[in-house]
C-alpha positions, -999 to +999 in steps of 0.1 A: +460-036+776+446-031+740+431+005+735+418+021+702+431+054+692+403+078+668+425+103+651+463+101+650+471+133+640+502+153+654+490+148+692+473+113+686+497+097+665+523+104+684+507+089+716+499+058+696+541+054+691+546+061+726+522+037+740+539+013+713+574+018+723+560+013+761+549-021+748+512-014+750+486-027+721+473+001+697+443-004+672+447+031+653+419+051+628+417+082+613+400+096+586+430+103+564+445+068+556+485+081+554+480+087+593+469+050+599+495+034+573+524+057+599+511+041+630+510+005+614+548+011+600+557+015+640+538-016+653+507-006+654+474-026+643+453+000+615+418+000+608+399+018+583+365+020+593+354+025+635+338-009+628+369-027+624+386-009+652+355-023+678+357-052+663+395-056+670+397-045+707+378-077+724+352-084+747+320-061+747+328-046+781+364-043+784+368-022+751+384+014+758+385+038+725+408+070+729+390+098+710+419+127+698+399+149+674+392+188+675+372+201+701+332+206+696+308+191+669+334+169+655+341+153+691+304+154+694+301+131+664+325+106+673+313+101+707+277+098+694+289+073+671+307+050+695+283+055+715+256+039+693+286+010+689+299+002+724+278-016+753+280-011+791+313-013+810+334+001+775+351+034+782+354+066+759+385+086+764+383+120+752+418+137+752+407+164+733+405+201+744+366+197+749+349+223+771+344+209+806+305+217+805+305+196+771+323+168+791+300+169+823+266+162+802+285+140+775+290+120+806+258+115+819+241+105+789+266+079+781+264+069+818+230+058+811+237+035+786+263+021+810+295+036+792+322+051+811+335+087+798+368+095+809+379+133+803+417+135+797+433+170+795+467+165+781+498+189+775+530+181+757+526+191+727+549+176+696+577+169+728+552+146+742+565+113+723+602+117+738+596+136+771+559+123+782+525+137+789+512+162+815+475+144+818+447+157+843+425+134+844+384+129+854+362+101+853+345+074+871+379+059+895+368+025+885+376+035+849+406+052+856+421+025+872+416+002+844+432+027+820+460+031+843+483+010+821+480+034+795+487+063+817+520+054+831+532+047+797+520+081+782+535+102+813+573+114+820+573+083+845+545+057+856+545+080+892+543+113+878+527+140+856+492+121+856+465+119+881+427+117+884+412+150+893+380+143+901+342+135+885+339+139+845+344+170+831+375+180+866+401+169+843+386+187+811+384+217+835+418+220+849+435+215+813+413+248+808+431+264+836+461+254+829+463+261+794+447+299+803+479+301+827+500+290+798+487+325+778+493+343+808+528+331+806+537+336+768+519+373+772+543+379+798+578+369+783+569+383+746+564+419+759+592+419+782+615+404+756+599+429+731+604+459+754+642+450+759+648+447+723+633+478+714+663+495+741+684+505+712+706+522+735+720+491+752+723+466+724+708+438+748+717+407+733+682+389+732+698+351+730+723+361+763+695+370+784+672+340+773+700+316+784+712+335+817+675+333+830+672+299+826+696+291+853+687+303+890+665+329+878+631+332+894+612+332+863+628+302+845+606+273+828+600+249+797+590+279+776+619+301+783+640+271+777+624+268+743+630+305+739+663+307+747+670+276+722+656+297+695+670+330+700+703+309+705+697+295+669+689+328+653+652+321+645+642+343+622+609+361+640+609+387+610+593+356+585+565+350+608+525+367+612+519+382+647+486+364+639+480+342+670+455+314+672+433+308+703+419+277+709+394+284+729+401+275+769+414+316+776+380+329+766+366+297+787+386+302+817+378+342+817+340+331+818+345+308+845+362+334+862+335+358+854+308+333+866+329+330+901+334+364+906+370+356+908+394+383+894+420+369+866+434+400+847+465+382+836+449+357+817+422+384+808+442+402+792+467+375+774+434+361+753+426+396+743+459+403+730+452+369+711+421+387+696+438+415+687+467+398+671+441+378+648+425+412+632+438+423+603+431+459+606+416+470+639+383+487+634+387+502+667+421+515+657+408+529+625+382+548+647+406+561+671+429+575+642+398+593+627+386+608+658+417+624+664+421+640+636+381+652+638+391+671+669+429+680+669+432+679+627+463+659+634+479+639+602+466+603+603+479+572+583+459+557+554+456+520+548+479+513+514+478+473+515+460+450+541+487+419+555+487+389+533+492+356+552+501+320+544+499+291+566+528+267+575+511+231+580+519+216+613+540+188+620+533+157+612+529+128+636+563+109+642+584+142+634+611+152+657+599+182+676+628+201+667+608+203+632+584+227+648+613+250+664+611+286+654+644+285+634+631+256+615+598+268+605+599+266+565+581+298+554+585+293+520+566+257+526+536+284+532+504+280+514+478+309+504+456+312+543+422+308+525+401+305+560+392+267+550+379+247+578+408+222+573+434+252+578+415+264+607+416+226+622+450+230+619+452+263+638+435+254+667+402+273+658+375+250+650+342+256+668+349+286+682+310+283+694+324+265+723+328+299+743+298+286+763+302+246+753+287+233+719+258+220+737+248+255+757 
């Protein structure tokens, strides 16, 4: 089938080559014109305005535009404006990290103009174009199935790592879990790795343990395997920022957990270590430090220089994912972190109003 694709950056561009290579039609847009001129060096067909990508997929009807943009107003806009655009029986794919609330009214307004919305929670990262996409899907099954095409090509293999969970916004809403799971996860292997190195004593060799885990050990996975490749190549961790960027599903999987009543202090506790890591002096620290010394005149620390931070951009669609290893992170590639919106796009950070869903 022929699909459009609206935004081909390091998640959507890459898709757009996959679904390429699995011999599936691609009209691709985006609003920096490098991106589109990539996609149509591999096969695929540009456009440079979201008029001449409708106008290129068929039928009125039949049309199905994949929407790959950061989460919040900017999705918001581009679904408005297809919306305004397509006519009944088109579908909208969002494959974005959009909140699931977001997702459930998006889809009932466009349901009354007749448009399908299909929510599309993928996972894979920048290993997605060579190993496949984890997708949880949700959407009318009618619209599903017609997208199916698109969906075997995209996973690990046409019969796995894809599936429709349930109504619009279900697939949105398991991404959320998933991904709060995933923080759970990092939290977990960083401090135990942290508190073994810091066993001077033993001289635990951080790479040997990485790599002996991975095989029979209880606690094995994808990221330790990516762990253990770094540690095995050296990566230099003392070049990096502890600064780590949330992009929103912990904080809304700890208020869904809230609203439940159901107890998740794993994944609690992972995003606000995120929060932590993201200050860059803690006010509550400072406070601590003072009111120790107001009641036990202890010596306290004073604040000589505050951290200065640059940002590494992220890998560019097309790139082999070893580019985004930890070894092969090029620090001095770094430029000045000067809070732009396009540097926190790149982050993961935009709209961080979506705690409660842009529309709430």
């Amino acid at each position: 089938m022929k699909m459009g694709m609206i935004g081909l950056g390091k998640m959507g561009g890459n898709m757009v080559l996959r679904l390429i290579r699995g011999g599936q039609q691609v009209v691709g847009y985006d609003r920096t014109p490098d991106n589109v001129t990539m996609v149509e060096a591999q096969g695929a067909q540009g456009a440079r305005s979201l008029d001449e990508l409708i106008a290129a997929l068929g039928e009125p009807g039949q049309r199905a535009v994949w929407v790959m943009v950061p989460a919040g107003v900017i999705t918001q806009a581009v679904i408005d404006d297809l919306a305004a655009r397509l006519a009944p029986g088109d579908i909208i794919i969002d494959g974005g990290n959009s909140n699931f609330k977001d997702t459930m009214r998006r889809a009932e307004a466009l349901a009354q103009k007749g448009i399908h919305l299909v929510d599309v929670g993928t996972s894979g990262g920048v290993w997605g174009l060579t190993e496949g996409y984890a997708m949880m899907i949700g959407g009318p099954v009618e619209a599903v199935e017609r997208l199916r095409p698109i969906f075997e090509v995209l996973a690990p293999a046409p019969d796995r790592g894809w599936g429709r969970m349930g109504p619009s916004g279900s697939g949105h809403y398991v991404k959320m879990v998933h991904n709060g799971i995933e923080y759970g996860m990092m939290q977990a292997y960083a401090e135990g790795f942290e508190l073994m190195r810091n066993k001077t004593e033993f001289n635990l060799d951080m790479a040997q343990i990485a790599e002996l885990w991975r095989h029979g050990s209880v606690i094995r996975s994808w990221l330790l395997d990516l762990t253990a490749e770094a540690l095995k190549n050296a990566a230099d961790f003392s070049q990096l920022s502890d600064y780590v960027a949330d992009s929103g599903e912990g904080r809304w999987t700890v208020i869904d957990s809230i609203e439940q009543g159901v107890p998740t202090p794993v994944i609690t506790l992972a995003t606000q270590m995120r929060f932590r890591s993201q200050q860059e002096v803690s006010y509550a620290g400072q406070m601590l430090s003072a009111m120790r010394r107001a009641f036990g005149g202890h010596a306290v620390k004073t604040l000589e220089a505050t951290r200065q931070e640059g940002v590494v951009p992220e890998v560019q669609p097309g790139a082999h994912p070893v580019a985004a290893a930890p070894q092969n992170i090029p620090t001095h590639a770094a430029q000045p972190d000067t809070g732009s919106a396009k540097q926190a796009e790149a982050l993961g950070e935009t709209g961080q109003q979506r705690v409660t869903g842009d529309g709430a």
